[in-house]
VMD Tcl script that draws the C-alpha trace (Angstrom):
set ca {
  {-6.12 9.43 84.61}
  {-6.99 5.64 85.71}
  {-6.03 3.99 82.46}
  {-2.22 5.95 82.63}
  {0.19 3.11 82.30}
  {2.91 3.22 85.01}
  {6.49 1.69 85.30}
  {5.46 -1.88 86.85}
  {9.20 -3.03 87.62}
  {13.08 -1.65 86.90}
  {15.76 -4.22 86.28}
  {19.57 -3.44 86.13}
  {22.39 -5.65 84.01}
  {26.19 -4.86 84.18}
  {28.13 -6.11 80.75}
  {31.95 -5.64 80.96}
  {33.62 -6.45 77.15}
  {37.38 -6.30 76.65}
  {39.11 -4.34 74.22}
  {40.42 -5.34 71.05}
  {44.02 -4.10 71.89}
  {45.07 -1.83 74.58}
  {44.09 1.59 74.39}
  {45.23 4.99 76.09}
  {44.26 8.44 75.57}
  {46.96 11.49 77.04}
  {45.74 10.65 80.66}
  {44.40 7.21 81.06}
  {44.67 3.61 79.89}
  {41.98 0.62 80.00}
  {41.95 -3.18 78.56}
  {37.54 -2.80 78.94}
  {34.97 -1.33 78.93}
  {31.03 -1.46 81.15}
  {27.89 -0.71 80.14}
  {25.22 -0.63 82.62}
  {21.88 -1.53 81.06}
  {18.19 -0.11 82.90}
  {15.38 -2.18 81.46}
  {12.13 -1.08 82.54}
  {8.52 -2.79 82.31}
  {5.51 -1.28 81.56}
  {2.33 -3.39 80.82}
  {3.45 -5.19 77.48}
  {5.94 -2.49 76.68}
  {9.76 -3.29 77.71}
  {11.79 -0.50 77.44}
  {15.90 -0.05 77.97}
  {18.50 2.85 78.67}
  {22.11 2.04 78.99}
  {25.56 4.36 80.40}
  {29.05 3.60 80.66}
  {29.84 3.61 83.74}
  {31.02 1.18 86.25}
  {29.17 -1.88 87.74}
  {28.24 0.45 91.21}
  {25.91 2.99 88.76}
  {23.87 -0.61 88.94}
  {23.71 -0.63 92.52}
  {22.23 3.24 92.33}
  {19.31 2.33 89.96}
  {18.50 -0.64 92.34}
  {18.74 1.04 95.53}
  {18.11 4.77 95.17}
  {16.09 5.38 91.69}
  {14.14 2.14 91.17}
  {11.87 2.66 93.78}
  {11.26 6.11 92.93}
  {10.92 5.05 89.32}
  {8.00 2.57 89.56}
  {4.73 3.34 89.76}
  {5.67 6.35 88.14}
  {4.10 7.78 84.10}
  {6.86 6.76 81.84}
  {4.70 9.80 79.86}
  {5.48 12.25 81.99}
  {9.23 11.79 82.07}
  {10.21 15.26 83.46}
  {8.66 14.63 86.72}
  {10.05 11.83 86.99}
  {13.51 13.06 86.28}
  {13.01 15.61 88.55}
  {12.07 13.43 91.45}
  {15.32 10.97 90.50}
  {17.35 14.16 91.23}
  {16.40 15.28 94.47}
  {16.51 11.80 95.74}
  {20.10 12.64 94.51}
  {20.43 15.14 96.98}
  {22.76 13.88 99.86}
  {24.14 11.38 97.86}
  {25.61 13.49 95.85}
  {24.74 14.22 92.06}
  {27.46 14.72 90.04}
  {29.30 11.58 88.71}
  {28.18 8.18 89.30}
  {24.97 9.00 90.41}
  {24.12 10.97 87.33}
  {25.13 8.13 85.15}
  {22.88 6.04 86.93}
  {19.89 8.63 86.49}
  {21.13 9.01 82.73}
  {20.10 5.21 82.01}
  {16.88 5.46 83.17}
  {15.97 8.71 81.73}
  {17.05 7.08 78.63}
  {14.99 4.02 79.32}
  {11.47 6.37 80.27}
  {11.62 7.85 76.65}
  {12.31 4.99 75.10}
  {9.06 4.00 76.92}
  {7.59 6.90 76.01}
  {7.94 6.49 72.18}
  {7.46 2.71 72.28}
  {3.89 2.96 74.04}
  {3.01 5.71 71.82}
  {4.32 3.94 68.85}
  {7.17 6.02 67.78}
  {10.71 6.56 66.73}
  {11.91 8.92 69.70}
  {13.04 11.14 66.83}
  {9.55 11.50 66.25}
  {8.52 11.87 69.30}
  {10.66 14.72 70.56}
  {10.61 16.20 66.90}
  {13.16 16.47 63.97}
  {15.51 19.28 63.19}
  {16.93 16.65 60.67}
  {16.66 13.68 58.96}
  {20.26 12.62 59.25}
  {22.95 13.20 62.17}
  {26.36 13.88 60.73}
  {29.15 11.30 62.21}
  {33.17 11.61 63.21}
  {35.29 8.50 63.35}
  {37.20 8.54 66.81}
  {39.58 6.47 68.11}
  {43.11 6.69 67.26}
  {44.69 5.71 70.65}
  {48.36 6.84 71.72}
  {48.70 3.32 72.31}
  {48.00 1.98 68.47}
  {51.64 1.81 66.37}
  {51.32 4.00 62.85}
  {50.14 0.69 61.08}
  {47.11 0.10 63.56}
  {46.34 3.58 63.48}
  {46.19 3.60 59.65}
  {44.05 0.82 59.74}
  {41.41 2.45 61.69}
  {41.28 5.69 59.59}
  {41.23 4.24 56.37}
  {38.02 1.85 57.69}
  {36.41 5.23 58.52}
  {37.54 7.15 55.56}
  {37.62 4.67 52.62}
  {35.32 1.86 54.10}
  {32.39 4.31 55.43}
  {33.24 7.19 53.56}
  {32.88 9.13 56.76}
  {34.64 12.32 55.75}
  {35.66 13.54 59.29}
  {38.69 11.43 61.94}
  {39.70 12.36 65.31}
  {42.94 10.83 67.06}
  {44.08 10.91 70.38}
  {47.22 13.03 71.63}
  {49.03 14.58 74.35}
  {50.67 10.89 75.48}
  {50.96 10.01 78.95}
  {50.27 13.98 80.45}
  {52.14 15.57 77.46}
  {55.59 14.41 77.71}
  {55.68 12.89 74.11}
  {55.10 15.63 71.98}
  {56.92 15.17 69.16}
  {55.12 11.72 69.07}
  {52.12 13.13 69.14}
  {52.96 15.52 66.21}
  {54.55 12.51 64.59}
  {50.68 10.38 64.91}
  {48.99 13.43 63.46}
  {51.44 14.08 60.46}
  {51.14 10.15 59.49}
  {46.84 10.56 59.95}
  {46.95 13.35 57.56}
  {49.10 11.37 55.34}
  {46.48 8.60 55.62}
  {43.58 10.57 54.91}
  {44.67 13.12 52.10}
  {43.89 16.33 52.04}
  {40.13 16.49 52.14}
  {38.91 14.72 55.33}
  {38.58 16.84 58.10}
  {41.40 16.02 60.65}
  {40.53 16.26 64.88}
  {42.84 15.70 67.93}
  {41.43 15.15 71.52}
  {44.02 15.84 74.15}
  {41.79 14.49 77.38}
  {43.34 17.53 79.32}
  {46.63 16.19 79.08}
  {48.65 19.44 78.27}
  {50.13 22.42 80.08}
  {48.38 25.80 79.08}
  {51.36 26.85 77.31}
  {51.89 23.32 75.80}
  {48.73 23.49 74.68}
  {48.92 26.95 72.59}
  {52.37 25.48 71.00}
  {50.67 22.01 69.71}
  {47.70 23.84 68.66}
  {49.26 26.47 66.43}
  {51.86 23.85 65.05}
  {48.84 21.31 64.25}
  {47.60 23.99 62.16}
  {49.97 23.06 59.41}
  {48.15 19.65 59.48}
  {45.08 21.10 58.89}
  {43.71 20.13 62.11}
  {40.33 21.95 62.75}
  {39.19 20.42 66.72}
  {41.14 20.41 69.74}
  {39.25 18.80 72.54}
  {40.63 19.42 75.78}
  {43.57 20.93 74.82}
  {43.68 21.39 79.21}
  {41.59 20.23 81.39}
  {38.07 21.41 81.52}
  {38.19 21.75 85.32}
  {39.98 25.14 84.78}
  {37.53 27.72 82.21}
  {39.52 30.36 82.48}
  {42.72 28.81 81.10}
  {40.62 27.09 78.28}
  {38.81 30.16 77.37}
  {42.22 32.13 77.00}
  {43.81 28.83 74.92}
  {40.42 29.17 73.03}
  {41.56 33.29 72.29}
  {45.34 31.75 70.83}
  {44.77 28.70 68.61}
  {43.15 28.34 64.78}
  {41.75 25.12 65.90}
  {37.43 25.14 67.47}
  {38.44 23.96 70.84}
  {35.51 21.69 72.28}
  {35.36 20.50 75.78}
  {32.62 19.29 78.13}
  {32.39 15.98 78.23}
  {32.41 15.73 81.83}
  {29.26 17.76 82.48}
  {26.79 16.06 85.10}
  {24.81 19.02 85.60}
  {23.20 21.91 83.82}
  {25.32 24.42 85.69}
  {28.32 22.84 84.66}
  {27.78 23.84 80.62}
  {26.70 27.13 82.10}
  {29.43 28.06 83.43}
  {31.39 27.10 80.34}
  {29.57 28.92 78.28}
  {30.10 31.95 80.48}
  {33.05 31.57 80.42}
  {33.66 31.83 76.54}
  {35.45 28.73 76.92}
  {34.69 26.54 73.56}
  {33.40 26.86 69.91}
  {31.36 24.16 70.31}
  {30.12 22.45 73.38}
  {30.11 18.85 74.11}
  {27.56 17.06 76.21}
  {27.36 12.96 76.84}
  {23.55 12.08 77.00}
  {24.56 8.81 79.52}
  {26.13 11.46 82.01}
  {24.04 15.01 81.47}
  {21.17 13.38 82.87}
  {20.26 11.81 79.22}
  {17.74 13.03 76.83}
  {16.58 15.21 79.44}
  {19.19 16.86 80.38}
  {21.07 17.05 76.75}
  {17.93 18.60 75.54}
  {19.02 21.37 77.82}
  {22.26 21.63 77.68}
  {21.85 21.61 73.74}
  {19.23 24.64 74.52}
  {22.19 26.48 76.82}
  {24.38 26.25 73.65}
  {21.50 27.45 71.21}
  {20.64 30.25 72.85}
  {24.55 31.41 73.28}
  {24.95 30.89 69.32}
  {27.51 27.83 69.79}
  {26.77 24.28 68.52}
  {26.75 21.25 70.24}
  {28.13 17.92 69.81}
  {27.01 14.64 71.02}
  {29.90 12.67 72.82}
  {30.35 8.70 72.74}
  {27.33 6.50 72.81}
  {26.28 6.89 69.64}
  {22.88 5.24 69.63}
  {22.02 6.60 72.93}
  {22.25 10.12 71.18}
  {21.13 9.23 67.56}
  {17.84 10.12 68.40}
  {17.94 13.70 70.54}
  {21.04 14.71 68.21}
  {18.44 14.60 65.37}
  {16.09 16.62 67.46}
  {18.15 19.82 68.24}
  {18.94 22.94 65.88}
  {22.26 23.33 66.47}
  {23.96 20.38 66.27}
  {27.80 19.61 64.72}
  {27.87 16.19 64.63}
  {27.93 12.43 66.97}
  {31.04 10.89 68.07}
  {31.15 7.35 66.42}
  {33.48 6.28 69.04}
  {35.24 2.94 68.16}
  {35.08 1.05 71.62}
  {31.40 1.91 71.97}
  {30.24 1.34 68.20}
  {31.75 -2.31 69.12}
  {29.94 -3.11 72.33}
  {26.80 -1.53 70.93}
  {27.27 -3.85 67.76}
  {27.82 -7.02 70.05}
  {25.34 -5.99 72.54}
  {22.41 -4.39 70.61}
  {20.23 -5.77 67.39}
  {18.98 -2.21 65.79}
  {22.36 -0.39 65.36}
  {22.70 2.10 62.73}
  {24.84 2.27 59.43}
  {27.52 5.18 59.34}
  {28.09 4.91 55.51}
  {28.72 8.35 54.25}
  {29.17 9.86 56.91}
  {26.06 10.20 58.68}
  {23.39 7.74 60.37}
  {19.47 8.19 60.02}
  {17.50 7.66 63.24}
  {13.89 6.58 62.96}
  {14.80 5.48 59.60}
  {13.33 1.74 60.12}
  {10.06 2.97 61.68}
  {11.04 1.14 64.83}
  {10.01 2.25 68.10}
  {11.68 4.18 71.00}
  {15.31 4.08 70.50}
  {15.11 1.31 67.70}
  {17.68 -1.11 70.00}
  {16.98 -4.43 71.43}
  {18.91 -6.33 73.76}
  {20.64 -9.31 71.60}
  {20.53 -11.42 74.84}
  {22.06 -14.68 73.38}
  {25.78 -12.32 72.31}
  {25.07 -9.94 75.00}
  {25.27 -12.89 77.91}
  {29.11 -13.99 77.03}
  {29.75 -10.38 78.86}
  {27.44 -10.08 81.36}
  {28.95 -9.96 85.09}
  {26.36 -8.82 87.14}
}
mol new
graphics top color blue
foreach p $ca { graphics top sphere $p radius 0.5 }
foreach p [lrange $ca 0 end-1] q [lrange $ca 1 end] { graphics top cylinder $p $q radius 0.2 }
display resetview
């Protein structure tokens, strides 16, 4: 049609913003953490998609998906995403290149819903009204007071009724630490809150079985990672020995990836990041995968990059409310939403698209590129 509006022009921003203390999980540290930011123009619309990534996904969207991008139907999004992937081809996909394709597919549906005049939840359709939330944070790095801190903010401050910590210190080799953190977060929470532990891959197989059935005494209900993800088998047999749902699948870039975990009977409940999956797009699918298998999904970090699509799906557990990226989407976004109770409410304000706007005045202190 003549009158379609097209993409007119794609822009790229890089904002690095420090932590507030040092944090570790069982297998890396950090001190900060980048967003990458896709803005994209159509006629009076602007629209934005964001990843975490580092400052090179920028680089991507300028050079390999921008000029694909433009010109393009931001209503039409699926062709679109299509084309972004096959440009992909001998670059290579997986990774930093599908973090880079994540923003913008996030940024043509926010498009989408803002020319048509709608809350994306809206757009794409509700399964829900509100999308259920888990504090996570809990770093192997924070002593027992900052660690109680945190929980009780979650627990007693937002009455979210749900925590996850970190374990599995530096590759394992402080377990009785790690037990030690989880005993003092149940003591924090009481007996009621539902208690998670993310172990980033950090254990041995073995390990892994031993820590899971001796967290069982805390109560503890999620093991994420409890080994890497990289190896199905092993997870799927830890999955067959522990009382804990073990999640994993974080990490997917592709639809084959949560495939072939999901073959591979390898979690309870699958986990998918919208700003690497290929965003809405490909979480839509990835969330179908799961459906159609019987197994839930849950939406990993970013939490108002998924607020929207994890409203949209059937079978979803709940949104990570991830403390470093709650904070930079606080600083860096006006439109955030309000975890009290436990869950957030997407679409709630009427707004447009994703509901976020670029607070430009805060968000400039931390731009670097």
């Amino acid at each position: 049609m003549r009158d379609t509006p097209v993409v007119e022009r794609v822009d790229s921003a890089v904002y690095t913003v420090p932590t507030d203390a040092p944090e570790a999980d069982g297998t890396l540290g950090w001190n900060s953490t980048t967003l990458v930011l896709v803005t994209l123009h159509c006629q009076e619309t602007t629209a934005l998609g964001y990843t975490y990534a580092p400052a090179a996904a920028a680089h991507v969207v300028d050079d390999l998906l921008a000029g694909i991008v433009t010109g393009s139907p931001p209503l039409d999004v699926p062709r679109t995403h299509e084309a972004m992937r096959r440009a992909a081809r001998n670059t290579g996909l997986p990774g930093l290149v599908a973090q880079a394709v994540a923003a913008v597919d996030i940024a043509l549906w926010d498009c989408k819903a803002r020319l048509l005049g709608l809350p994306l939840v809206h757009l794409l359709g509700a399964a829900r009204e509100t999308v259920p939330v888990y504090g996570s944070g809990g770093f192997t790095t924070y002593d027992d007071r900052r660690q109680e801190r945190q929980l009780r903010g979650w627990v007693e401050r937002d009455g979210i009724p749900r925590v996850k910590i970190k374990i599995a210190e530096s590759w394992g080799r402080c377990e009785e630490r790690d037990r030690q953190r989880v005993r003092h977060a149940r003591a924090t929470i009481g007996g009621t809150c539902e208690l998670y532990v993310d172990a980033n891959g950090g254990y041995g197989a073995k390990q892994a079985v031993r820590v899971g059935r001796a967290l069982a005494d805390e109560g503890v209900t999620w093991f994420e990672e409890p080994v890497s993800a990289d190896h199905l088998t092993t997870l799927a047999e830890i999955r067959g020995q522990v009382p804990q749902d073990v999640a994993a699948g974080e990490y997917g870039y592709t639809l084959p990836y949560f495939e072939h975990m999901l073959t591979a009977r390898a979690v309870d409940c699958l986990q998918a990041d919208v700003t690497r999956c290929g965003g809405i797009t490909g979480w839509l699918r990835a969330a179908a995968l799961a459906h159609a298998r019987g197994i839930d999904i849950s939406g990993h970090c970013a939490p108002h990059a998924h607020a929207h699509v994890a409203a949209a799906v059937p079978n979803l557990r709940h949104l990570e409310w991830f403390h470093d990226h709650v904070r930079i989407e606080r600083l860096l976004f006006d439109g955030v939403l309000d975890p009290s109770g436990g869950s957030i409410t997407p679409g709630g304000a009427g707004t447009p698209g994703l509901g976020l706007a670029l607070a430009t005045e805060r968000a400039e202190a931390y731009r670097v590129a």
